[in-house]
N, C-alpha and C positions, 0 to 999 in steps of 0.2 A: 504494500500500500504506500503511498506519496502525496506530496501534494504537488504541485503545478503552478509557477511562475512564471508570468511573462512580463518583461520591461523593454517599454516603450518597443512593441514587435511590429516592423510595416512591410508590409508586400506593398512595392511597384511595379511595374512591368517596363517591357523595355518601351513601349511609347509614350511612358511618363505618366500612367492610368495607376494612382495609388487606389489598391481594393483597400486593404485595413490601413488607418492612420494610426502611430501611437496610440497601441493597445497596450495598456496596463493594470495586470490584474494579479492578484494571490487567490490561489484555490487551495482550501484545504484540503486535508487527508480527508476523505470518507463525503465531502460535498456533493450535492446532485446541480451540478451546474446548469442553465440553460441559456445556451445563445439565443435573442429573437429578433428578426425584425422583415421588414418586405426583402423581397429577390432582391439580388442583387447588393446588399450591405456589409454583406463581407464575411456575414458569420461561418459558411462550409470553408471559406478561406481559411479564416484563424482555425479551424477544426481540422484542416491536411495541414496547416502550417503545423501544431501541435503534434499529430501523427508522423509527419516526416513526407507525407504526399505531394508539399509547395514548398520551396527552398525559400526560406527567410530574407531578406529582402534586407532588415538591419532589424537591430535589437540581441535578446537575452532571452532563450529560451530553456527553463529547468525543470526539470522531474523527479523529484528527490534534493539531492543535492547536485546532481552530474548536468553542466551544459549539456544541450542536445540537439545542440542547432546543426552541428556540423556530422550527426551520428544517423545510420543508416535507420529506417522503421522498422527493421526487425530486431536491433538491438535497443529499442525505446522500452520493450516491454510496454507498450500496449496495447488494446485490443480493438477494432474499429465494427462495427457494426452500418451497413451501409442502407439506400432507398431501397436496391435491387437488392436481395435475397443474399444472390449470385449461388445457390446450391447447384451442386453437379446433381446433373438428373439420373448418370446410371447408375451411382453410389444408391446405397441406404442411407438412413438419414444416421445411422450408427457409423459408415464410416465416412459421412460428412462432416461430422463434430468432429472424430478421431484425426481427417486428416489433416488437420494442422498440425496434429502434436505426433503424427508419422516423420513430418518433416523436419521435426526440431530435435534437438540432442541437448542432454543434459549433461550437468557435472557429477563424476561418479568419479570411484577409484579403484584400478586394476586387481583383479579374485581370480584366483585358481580355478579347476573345475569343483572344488567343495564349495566354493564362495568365501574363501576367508582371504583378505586381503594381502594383496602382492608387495611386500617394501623392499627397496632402492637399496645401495649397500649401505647406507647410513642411517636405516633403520628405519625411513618414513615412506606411510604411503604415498602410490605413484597416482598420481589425478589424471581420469583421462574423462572424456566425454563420447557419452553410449546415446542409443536410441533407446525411446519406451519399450519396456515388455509390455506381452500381452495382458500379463495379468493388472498393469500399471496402467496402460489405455482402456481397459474393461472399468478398474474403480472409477476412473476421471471421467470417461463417456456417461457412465453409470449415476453418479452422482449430478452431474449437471442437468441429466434429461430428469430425476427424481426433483431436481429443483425445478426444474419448469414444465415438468407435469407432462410430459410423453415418452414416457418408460414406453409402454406400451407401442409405442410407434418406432420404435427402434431397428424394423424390418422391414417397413415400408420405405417406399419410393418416392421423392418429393411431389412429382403427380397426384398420388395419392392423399393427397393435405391439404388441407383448406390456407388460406392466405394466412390467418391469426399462426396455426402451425409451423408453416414455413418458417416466419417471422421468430417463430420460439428457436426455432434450430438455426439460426442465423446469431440470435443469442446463443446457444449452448456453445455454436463451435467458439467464441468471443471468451466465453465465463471459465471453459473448460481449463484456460491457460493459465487462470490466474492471475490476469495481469495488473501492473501497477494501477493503470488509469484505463478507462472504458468509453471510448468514441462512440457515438450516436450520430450520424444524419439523415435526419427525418425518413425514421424508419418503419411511423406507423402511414405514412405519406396516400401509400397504394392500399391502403385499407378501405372498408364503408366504414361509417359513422357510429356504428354501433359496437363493431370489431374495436375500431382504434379507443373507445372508452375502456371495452375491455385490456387491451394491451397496456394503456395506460397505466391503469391498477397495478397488470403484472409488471410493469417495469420497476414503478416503484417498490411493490413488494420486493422485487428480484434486487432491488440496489439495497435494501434494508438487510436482507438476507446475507448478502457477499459484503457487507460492509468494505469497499472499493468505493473508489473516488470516478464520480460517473459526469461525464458533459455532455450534453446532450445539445442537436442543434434542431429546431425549427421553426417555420412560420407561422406558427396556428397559436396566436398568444391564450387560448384557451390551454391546450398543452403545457405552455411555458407558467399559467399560474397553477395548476393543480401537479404539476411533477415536480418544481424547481425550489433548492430551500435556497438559492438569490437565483436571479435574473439576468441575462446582459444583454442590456435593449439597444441594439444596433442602426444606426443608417447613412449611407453612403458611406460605409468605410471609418467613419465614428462608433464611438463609443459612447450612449447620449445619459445612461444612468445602468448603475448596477447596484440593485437593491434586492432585500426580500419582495416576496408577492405582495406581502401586506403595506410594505414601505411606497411601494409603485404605485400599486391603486391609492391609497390615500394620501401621497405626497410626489406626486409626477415632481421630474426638475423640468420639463418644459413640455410643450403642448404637443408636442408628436409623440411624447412617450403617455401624456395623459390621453389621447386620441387615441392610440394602438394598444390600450390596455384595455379594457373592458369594455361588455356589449350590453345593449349597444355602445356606440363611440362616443362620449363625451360631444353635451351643447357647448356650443364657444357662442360667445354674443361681443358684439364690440362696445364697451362704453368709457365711458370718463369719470371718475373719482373724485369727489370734492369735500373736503373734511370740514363740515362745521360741526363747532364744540366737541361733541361727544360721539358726534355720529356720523359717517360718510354719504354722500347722498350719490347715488349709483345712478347716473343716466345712461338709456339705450338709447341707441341708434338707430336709425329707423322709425320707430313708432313713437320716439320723443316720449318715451316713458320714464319716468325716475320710484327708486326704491331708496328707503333710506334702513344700512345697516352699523350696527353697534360698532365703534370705533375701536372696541377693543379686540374684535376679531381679527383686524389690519394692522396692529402695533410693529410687527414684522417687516410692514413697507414702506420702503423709502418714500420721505414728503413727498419728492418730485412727482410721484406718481396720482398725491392728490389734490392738487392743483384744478381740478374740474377742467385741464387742456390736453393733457399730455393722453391720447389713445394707450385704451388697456384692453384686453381681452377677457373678457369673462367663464371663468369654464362649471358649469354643472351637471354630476352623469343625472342620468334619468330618473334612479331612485330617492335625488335630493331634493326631484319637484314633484309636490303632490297635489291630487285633484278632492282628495279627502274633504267633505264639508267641515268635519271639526278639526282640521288641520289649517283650513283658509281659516277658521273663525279665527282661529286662536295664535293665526302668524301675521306679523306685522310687514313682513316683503312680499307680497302679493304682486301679480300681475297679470294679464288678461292674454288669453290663447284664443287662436279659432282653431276647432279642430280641424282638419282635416280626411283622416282616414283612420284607420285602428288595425293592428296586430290582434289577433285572439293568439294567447298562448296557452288558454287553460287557466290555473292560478293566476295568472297574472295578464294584463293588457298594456302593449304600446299605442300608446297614442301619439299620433303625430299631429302637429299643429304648425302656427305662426305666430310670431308674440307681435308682429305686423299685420294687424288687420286687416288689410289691405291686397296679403297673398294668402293662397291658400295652403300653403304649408307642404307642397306635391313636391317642390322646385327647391333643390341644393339654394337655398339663401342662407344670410348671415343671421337671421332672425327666425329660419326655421327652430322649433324644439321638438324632443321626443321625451313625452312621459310615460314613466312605468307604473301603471294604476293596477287597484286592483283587479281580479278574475271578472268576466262576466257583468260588468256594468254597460250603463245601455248610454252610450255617449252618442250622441249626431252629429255626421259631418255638418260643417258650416256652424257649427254650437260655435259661444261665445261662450267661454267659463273662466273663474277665477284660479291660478294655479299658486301654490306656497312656494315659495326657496327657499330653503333650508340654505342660507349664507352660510353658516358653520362649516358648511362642507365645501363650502365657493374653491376654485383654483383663481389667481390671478395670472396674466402672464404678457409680459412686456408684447409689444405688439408689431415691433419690426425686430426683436431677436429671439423672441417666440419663448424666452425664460424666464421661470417662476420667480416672480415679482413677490409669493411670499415663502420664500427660503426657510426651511424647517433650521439654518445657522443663518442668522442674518450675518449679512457684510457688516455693516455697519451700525451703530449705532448714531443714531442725531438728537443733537440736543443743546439748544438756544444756549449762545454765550455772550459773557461781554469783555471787553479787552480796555485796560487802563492802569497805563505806566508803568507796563513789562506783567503786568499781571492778568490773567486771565479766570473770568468767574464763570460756574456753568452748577446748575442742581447743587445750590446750595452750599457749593465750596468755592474756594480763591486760589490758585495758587501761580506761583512766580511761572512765566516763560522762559525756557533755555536759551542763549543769545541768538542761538543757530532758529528761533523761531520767532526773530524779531517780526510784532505785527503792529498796524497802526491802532489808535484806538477807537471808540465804535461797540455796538452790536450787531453780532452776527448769529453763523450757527456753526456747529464741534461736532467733527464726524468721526469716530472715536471706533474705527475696525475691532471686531469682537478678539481679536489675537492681540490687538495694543492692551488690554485690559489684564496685571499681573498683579499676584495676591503678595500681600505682606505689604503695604503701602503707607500713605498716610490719608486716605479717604474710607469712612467708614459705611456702608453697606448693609443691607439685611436681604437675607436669601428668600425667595420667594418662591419658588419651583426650582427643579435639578432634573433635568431632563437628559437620559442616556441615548444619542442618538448614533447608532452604528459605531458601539465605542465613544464617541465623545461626547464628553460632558458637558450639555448646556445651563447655562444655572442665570436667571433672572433674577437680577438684584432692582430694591429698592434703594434710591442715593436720595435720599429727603423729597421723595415723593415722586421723581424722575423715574422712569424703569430704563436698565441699564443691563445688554446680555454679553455675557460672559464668558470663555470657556476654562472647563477648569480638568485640573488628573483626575478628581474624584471626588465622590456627591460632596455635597456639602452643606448646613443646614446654618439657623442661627445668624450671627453679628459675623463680617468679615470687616477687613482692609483691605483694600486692593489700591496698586498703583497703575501708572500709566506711561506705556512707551513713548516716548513724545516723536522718534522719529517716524511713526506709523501714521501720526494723526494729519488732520486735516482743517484747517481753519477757515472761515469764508467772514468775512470783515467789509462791510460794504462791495467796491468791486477788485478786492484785496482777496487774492487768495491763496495760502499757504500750504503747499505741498507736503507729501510724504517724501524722505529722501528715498531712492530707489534700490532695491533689495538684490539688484542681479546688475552684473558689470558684463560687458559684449566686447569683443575683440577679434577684430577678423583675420587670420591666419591661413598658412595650408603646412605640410605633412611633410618632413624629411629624414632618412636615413642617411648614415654613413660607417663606414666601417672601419674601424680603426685596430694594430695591431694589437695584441696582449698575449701572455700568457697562458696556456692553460694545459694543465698536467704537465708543464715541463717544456711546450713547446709554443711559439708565436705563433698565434693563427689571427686574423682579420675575423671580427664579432661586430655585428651589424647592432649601433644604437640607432632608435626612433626618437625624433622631438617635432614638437610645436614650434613651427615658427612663424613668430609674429613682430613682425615691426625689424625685422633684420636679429632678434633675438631669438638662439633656438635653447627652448626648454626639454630637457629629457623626459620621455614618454614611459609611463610602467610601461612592462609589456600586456596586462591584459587589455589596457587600451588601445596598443596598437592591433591586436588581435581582432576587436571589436570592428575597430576603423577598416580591416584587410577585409575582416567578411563580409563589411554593410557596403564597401565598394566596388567587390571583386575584384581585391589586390591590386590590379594595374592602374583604378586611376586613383588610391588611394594618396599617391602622390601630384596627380594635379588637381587636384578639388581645391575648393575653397572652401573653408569650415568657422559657422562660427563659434568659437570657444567662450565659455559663460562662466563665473563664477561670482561669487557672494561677495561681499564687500570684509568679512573676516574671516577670505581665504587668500591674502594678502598678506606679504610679509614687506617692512620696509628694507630697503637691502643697501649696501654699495656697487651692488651690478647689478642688471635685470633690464626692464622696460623701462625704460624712459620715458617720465614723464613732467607734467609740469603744473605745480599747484599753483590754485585757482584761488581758494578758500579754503578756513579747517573751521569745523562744524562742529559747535559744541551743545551737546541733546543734555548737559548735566551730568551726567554719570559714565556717559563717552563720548567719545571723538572722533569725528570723521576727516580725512583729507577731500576735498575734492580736488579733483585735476585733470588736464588733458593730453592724451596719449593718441598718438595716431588717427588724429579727427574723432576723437571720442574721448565724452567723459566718463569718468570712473570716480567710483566713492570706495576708501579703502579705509578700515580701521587704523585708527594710532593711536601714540601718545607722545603729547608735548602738539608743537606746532609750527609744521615744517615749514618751508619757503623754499621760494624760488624752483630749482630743480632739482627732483627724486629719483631713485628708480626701484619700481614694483618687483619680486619674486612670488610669483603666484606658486598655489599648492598646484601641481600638475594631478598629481592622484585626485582631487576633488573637482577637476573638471566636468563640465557637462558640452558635448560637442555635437554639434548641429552641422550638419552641410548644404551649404547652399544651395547647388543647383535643384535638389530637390527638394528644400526645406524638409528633412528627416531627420531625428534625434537619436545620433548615434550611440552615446554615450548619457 
């Protein structure tokens, strides 16, 4: 068993057609993974890339511990299970499981004809690698078909099977090996409806059983919610969110993954935002309708958003709008549908309508809706009825980047400040600015990144909720009646102190505005080898070192960087590319050789120091101490580089 690593992994092709962008993921040991998203996004990609089917493109691929990017697929130890069947027809289906594991040899160690082992003249056994006995391919055929339930058919011909069948001995031959990890694509595909529910079942059962680490890929996001314990919702070669089922559906990151998850498809409606007092007042579009909901369900969104200008998208699935009479009485966001048509499902009815009076709700508009009512009610098309939103359940979502406007971490925190004579007041506190954030004075507003926010400080706080999301800790503070989100290692309840990063933050001061300083330094470079004499066991031999060189300086390269860089480029043009090299601003050393560069300013946040300076048409922010001038020069940490190359903007390192 294994788990499954992949950093920053991209297929290009040679016309330049990137299928997967920087895919980066951790699968654990015993995970049931599921790729999903329309044709074409990349997911059976990343599934042979993993298998060893598609040669890596650039990136980091692991299975256990062992790289395996460069490692043939029969030595991956995994298993693939494919659309087509692919069983030999004259075989049985006993020795269609069997023959994969005719063709493999294991490690064993040389036996006499009694079977007692054969040792070397220094006493140890001699290792060789045999094929299976019979009696070893009878348990292992035997035991797999017992797991998936066609003992009995162990004689039969695959003619002879129904689809559901087939499909299980497609499985057995896969399980029978044991392997690390278990490939899936879209295997119940060629199934009916009623078959692939049952398969379903069994797969899950079948991954519960072999406790192995299973990925499974397909397009039928029904599949990917009821088999997958996360998700990875793909399109065009992205990577758009990777959650549980339950994260997805109730917390889409943006409107294609909230659209592609559940059925029917999420209403979107377009309107505009306007926060008075306490409450938001929610205008549509189209029908010039307004709703007004509680301000506290939107504390997550950026003001700009409520402004009553700025286009938002509105998203509600079907079961959050209801036609219930004691549901309209008793909900304050009502609004008026025409119906149109009706789904009968039994238990349950879609209805379809128009919140635009105007259409009849038949026509893909922006104003169509579909509600999920109950079984059996007698609605008429052309009805005019009153419908509830459940806002609680609202998605919002920026409306030219298509992303969830309320982030289950918010970015930022905002909150009204004022500025006067180096000092800065905001919820009820005061405190000095660092010189490096000299601001004029005025009222503004403090945008305060939930990562600028660190405990032990001298602002005092009361915890309000501690929310664990995917690992990390959100925890809502009260700061004298301000709310203020946080993140923290772990819960935390009661009275804290927390401080504040100041080179993170943000200040807006009439048409004054105070940046964060920048957290990633760029520098453009390419690739050089040379070989120089030395040493080794005794004799001179030419040993080829790798460096970065930038700016006429060459840095030396570990080797597994350059290893990285050889295979993301196919060695030959690893030396002419242009690559851009990245690193942090305290992976910086100040040196008396290196880059050359030339300070600008040194920046002082209070508690450190930044040099700014410029280098090769670029500025850079590097850690120091004291307060250098004039001319520097940088020694970057080489091992903490991150390296990009140009011509195809990929991230190789």
């Amino acid at each position: 068993m294994a788990n499954v690593s992949l950093k920053h992994i991209y297929k290009v092709y040679p016309n330049g057609t990137k299928a997967v962008n920087d895919f980066n993921m951790q699968i654990e040991d015993k995970e049931f993974i599921v790729f999903v998203g329309p044709s074409g996004c990349g997911k059976s990609t990343t599934l042979r890339m993993i298998a060893g089917l598609e040669e890596i493109s650039a990136g980091e691929l692991k299975i256990g511990d062992a790289v395996v990017n460069g490692m043939e697929p029969k030595d991956r130890d995994i298993a693939m299970v494919f659309q087509n069947y692919a069983l030999y027809p004259h075989m049985t289906i006993y020795e269609n499981i069997a023959f994969g594991l005719r063709m493999r040899r294991i490690p064993d160690i040389k036996r006499d004809k009694e079977g007692n082992p054969v040792l070397d003249k220094n006493g140890n056994e001699i290792p060789v690698m045999r094929k299976y006995n019979k009696r070893e391919l009878d348990q292992k055929v035997n035991e797999a078909a017992q797991v998936l339930g066609i003992t009995e058919y162990l004689q039969r011909k695959p003619k002879e099977m129904s689809g559901g069948q087939r499909q299980r001995v497609a499985l057995g031959r896969a399980i029978v090996r044991q392997p690390k990890v278990m490939l899936l694509d879209e295997p119940l595909s060629n199934l009916d409806a009623k078959l692939r529910t049952q398969m379903r079942s069994e797969i899950v059962k079948l991954h519960n059983k072999l406790n192995t680490t299973f990925i499974y890929v397909t397009h039928d996001q029904v599949e990917a919610m009821t088999m997958g314990t996360r998700i990875v919702v793909m399109k065009l070669g992205f990577v758009q969110q990777i959650d549980t089922p339950k994260n997805l559906y109730m917390y889409p990151a943006n409107k294609f993954v909230a659209g592609f998850i559940g059925t029917p498809q999420m209403n979107f409606f377009n309107v505009t935002l306007k926060k008075e007092g306490d409450k938001v007042r929610v205008r549509f579009e189209g029908p010039e309708a307004s709703i007004y909901a509680p301000y506290s369900l939107l504390q997550k969104t950026a003001p700009r958003y409520l402004d009553g200008n700025t286009p938002v998208c509105l998203g509600l699935r079907a079961e959050d709008i209801s036609l219930d009479p004691e549901a309209v009485k008793n909900s304050k966001t009502n609004i008026k549908v025409k119906i149109s048509h009706l789904e009968e499902l039994g238990t349950e009815t879609l209805v379809y309508g128009d919140i635009d009076l105007g259409y009849d709700g038949i026509e893909e508009t922006d104003t169509r809706i579909i509600i999920k009512a109950a079984g059996f009610k007698d609605y008429k098309t052309g009805e005019i009825v009153e419908a509830a939103l459940n806002f609680g359940a609202a998605h919002l979502f920026d409306r030219q980047t298509e992303e969830s406007i309320m982030p289950r971490i918010p970015e930022y925190n905002y909150l009204d400040c004022k500025v006067e004579e180096g000092e800065i007041s905001f919820a009820g506190n005061k405190i000095k600015l660092p010189p490096a954030m000299e601001c004029p004075d005025g009222g503004g507003e403090l945008l305060i990144p939930v990562t600028a926010v660190n405990f032990g400080g001298e602002i005092s706080a009361e915890v309000e909720s501690c929310e664990n999301i995917n690992g990390q800790i959100l925890l809502c503070l009260n700061v004298n009646g301000d709310r203020l989100y946080a993140l923290s290692d772990s819960e935390q309840t009661g009275s804290v102190k927390i401080g504040l990063d100041f080179k993170k933050l943000i200040i807006r001061v009439g048409d004054r505005q105070i940046d964060p300083m920048p957290l990633i330094n760029g520098l453009t470079g390419t690739f050089v080898s040379e070989k120089t004499p030395e040493s080794v066991n005794g004799k001179t031999k030419k040993v080829a070192h790798y460096y970065l060189l930038i700016n006429g300086v060459k840095l030396e390269a570990p080797a597994e960087i350059y290893m990285k860089m050889f295979a993301a480029t196919a060695g030959r043009k690893v030396y002419n590319s242009e690559y851009r090299y990245e690193w942090t601003p305290c992976d910086f050393a100040l040196s008396g050789s290196g880059i050359e560069a030339q300070v600008l300013e040194v920046l002082d946040y209070g508690g450190e120091r930044f040099v700014k300076c410029a280098a090769g048409g670029e500025t850079l922010y590097v850690k120091c101490e004291g307060s250098p001038t004039g001319k520097i020069y940088l020694l970057p940490d080489v091992s903490k580089v991150s390296v990009i190359e140009r011509e195809r903007e990929i991230r190789i390192v």
